[in-house]
N, C-alpha and C positions, 0 to 999 in steps of 0.2 A: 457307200450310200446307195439304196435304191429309191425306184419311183413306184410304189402300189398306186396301179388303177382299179378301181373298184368301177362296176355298174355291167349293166347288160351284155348278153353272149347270144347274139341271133342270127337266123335266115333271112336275109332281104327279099321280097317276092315284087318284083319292080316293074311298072306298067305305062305304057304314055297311051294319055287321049286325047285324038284329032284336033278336037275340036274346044273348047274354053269351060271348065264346069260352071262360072257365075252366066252363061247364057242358056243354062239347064234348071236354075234354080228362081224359084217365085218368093222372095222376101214374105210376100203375105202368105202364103202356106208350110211357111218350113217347121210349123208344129205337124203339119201331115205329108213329110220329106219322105217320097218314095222312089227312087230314081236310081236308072242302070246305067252304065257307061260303056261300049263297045269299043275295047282299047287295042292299039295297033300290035302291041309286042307283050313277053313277058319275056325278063331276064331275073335268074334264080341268083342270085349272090350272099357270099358271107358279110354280117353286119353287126348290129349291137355295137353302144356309143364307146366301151371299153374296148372290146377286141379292134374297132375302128383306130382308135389314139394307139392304142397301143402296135398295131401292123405302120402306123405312119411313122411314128418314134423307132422301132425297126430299121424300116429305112432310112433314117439317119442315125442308124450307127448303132442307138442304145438298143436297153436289154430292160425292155420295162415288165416287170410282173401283174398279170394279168390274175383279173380278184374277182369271180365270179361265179355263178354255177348254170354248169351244161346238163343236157340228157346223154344218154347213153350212144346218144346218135353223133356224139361231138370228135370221132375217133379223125375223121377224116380233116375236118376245122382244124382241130388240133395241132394235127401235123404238119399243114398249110401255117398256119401262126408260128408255129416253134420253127421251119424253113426260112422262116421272115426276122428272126430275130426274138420271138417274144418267150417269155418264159411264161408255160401253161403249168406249172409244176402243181398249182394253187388253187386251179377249178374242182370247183366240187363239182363231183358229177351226181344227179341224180337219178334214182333205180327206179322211178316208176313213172317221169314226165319226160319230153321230148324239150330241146331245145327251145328256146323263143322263138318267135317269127313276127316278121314286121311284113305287114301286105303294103304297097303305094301303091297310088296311080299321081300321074302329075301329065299337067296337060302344059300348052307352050308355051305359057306367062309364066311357068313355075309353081302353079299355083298346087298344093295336092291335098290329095283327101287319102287317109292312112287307120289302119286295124294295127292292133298290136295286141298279140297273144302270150302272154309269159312264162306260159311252162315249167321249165326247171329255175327261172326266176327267182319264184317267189322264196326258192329255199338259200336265195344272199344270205337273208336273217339267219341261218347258223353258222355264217363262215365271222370268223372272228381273226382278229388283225393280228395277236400278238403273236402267237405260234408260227403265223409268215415273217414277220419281221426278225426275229429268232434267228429262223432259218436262212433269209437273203442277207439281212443288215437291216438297221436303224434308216427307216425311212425321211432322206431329204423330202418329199412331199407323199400324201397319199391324196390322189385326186377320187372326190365320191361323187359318179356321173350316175346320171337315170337308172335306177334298176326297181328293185320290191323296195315300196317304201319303208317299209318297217327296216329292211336290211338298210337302207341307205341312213337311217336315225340309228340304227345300231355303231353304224361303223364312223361317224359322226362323234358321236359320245365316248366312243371307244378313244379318237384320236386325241379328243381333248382329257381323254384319261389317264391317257399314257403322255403325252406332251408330243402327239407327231404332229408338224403342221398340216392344215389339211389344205384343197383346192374343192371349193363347193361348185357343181355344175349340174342343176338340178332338171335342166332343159325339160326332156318331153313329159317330165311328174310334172313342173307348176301348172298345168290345169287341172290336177286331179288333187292336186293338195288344197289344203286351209291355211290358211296367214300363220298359226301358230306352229304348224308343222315346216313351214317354208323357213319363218324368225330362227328354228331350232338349227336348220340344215347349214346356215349362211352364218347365222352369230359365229364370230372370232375365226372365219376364217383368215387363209392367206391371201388367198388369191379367188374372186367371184367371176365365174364367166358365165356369159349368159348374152342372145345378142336382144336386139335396141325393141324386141317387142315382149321377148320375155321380163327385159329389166325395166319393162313399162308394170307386166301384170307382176315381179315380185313387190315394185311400191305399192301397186292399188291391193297386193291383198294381205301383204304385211301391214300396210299402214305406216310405212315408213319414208321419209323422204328421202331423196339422192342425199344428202348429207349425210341423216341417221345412217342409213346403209353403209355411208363408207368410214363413218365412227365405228361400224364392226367389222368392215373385213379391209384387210390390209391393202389391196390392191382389185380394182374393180374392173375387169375388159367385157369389151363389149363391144359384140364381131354388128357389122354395119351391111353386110352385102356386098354389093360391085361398092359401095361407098366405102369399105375398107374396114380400120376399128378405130376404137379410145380406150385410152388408158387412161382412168382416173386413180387418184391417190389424195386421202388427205392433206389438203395444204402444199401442195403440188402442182404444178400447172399441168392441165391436163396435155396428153400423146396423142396427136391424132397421125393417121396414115391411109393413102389411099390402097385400093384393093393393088393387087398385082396386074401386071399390065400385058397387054394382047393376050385376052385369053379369049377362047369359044367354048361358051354355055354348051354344053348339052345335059346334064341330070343332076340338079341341087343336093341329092341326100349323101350325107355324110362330110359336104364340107366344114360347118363347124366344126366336126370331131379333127376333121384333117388340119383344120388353124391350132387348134388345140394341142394336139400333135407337136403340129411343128413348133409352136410357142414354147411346149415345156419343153421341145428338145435343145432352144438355143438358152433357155434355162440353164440346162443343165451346164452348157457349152460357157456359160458367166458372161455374155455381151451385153446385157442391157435389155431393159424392157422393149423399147422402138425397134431393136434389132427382131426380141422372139417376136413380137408381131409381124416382123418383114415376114419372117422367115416362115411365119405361120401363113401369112396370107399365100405367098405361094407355093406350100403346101398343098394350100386349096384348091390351089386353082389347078394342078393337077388332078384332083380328085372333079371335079365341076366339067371337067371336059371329059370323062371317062363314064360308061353306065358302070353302076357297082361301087362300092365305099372301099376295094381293095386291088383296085384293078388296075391302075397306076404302077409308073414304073420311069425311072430318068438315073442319068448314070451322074457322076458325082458334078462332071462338067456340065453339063446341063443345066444341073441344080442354079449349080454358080451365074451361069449366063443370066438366071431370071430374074436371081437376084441383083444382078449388076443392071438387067436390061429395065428392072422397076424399079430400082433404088438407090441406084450411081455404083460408081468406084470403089466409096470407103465401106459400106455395108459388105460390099462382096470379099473383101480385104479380111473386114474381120471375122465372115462365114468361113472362109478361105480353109483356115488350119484346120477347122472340124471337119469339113467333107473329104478332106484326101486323106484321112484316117478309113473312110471307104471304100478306098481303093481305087 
């Protein structure tokens, strides 16, 4: 069995500034928003929400296939992700755009302001699932995260065509999409992640309630911050968990992708939902203390201690078997 991730392949261009953006900004003028920011640092890092899931999944252990398309400039990523575990066998590469790029800045609330350029993006829409699945195996899930939205409604319809379960994680498209493009992304998945502000704007623009929503997708997460996640399910009592414990903040981007990460990787491992969220959250929290969405790094012990040190004994018990397979 494999795990296709689908969704974007980018450069992170990552900034911190001084000082607070909301004390730069005039509510009554932000139809005439003109404003520079003089930001202390810039760090260059590999990013995009798939190559992110997929470098974390890496590091525990699996071999997840990576479902996207690069520019020509992706020689060097490449071989950094396939070092890590990941199978790039699958990127289309494209002949006449450059890779994505994500510009940040984020100042010390966390708070950030972000461009995002797409590049060889946009040509998702001709990678088609079946010819990879062929090739790897019959895919246990294909997760379809942020990328060209027409690609993400491709591979979408595709999954429900062929009968693979899918994992909808529509994150930084729900502001760009309309309710009936978002209704098509989520209907009958398995599994909907999204955290507590996105799963605010899929109700207000589907027009669905917390209910309806989870009358169509099997299992609903929903990453909370330092407040941790939930796990809802139809007729279910809902999972909650707090974040992982003693961690130091320094650069937010890319920790969903790294709960996400580790979520499907104790998935894959069969312990339980409360478990993949342990093990997701402190995923993150490696990533949250590091600049860069791939810059982390802990040896299997480690792993284990964090687990045990935020979630007792028995979690760390049954993470136990899967990380000494790491050596």
């Amino acid at each position: 069995m494999s795990l296709l991730i689908a969704g974007s392949i980018a450069t992170d261009h990552l900034m911190t500034f001084g000082g607070k953006f909301a004390d730069s900004l005039v509510v009554e003028q932000l139809d005439k928003l003109s404003v520079s920011f003089l930001v202390d640092d810039l760090e260059i890092r590999r990013g995009g929400v798939a190559a992110n899931m997929c470098f974390g999944m890496g590091q525990l252990g699996l071999r997840p296939v990576l479902v996207g398309a690069a520019g020509e400039d992706f020689a060097d990523y490449r071989s950094w992700l396939e070092r890590h575990g990941v199978d790039c066998g699958h990127v289309r590469i494209s002949d006449s755009q450059h890779t994505a790029r994500f510009v940040c800045t984020t100042d010390p609330t966390g708070a950030q302001i972000a461009s995002f350029y797409p590049g060889a993006m946009s040509e998702a829409r001709l990678i088609e699932l079946g010819p990879i699945a062929a090739r790897v195996g019959e895919p246990e899930y294909v997760l379809i995260g942020a990328d060209d939205p027409d690609g993400m409604l491709r591979h979408t319809d595709e999954c429900r065509q062929r009968g693979y379960p899918f994992i909808a994680d529509p994150s930084q498209q729900l502001a760009f999409s309309g309710g009936e493009l978002i209704r098509k992304l989520i209907d009958g998945a398995a599994i909907l992640f999204s955290n507590e502000y996105e799963s605010a704007m899929i109700e207000q623009k589907t027009g669905w309630s917390p209910e309806e929503i989870l009358e169509r997708v099997g299992i609903q997460v929903t990453t909370l911050g330092k407040d941790g996640a939930r796990i809802l399910r139809a007729g279910e009592e809902p999972i909650e968990l707090h974040a992982a414990k003693n961690v130091t903040a320094v650069e937010p981007t890319g920790v969903g992708d790294a709960f996400r990460a580790g979520f499907l990787a104790a998935m894959a491992w069969h312990v339980g939902l409360e478990r993949a969220a342990q093990v997701g959250c402190v995923l993150a929290a490696y990533v949250v203390e590091t600049v860069g969405t791939q810059e982390y790094s802990f040896t299997p012990a480690e792993f284990l201690a964090r687990i045990e040190e935020s979630y007792g004994p028995d979690a760390a018990e049954d993470v136990a078997p899967h990380l000494k397979r790491l050596g």
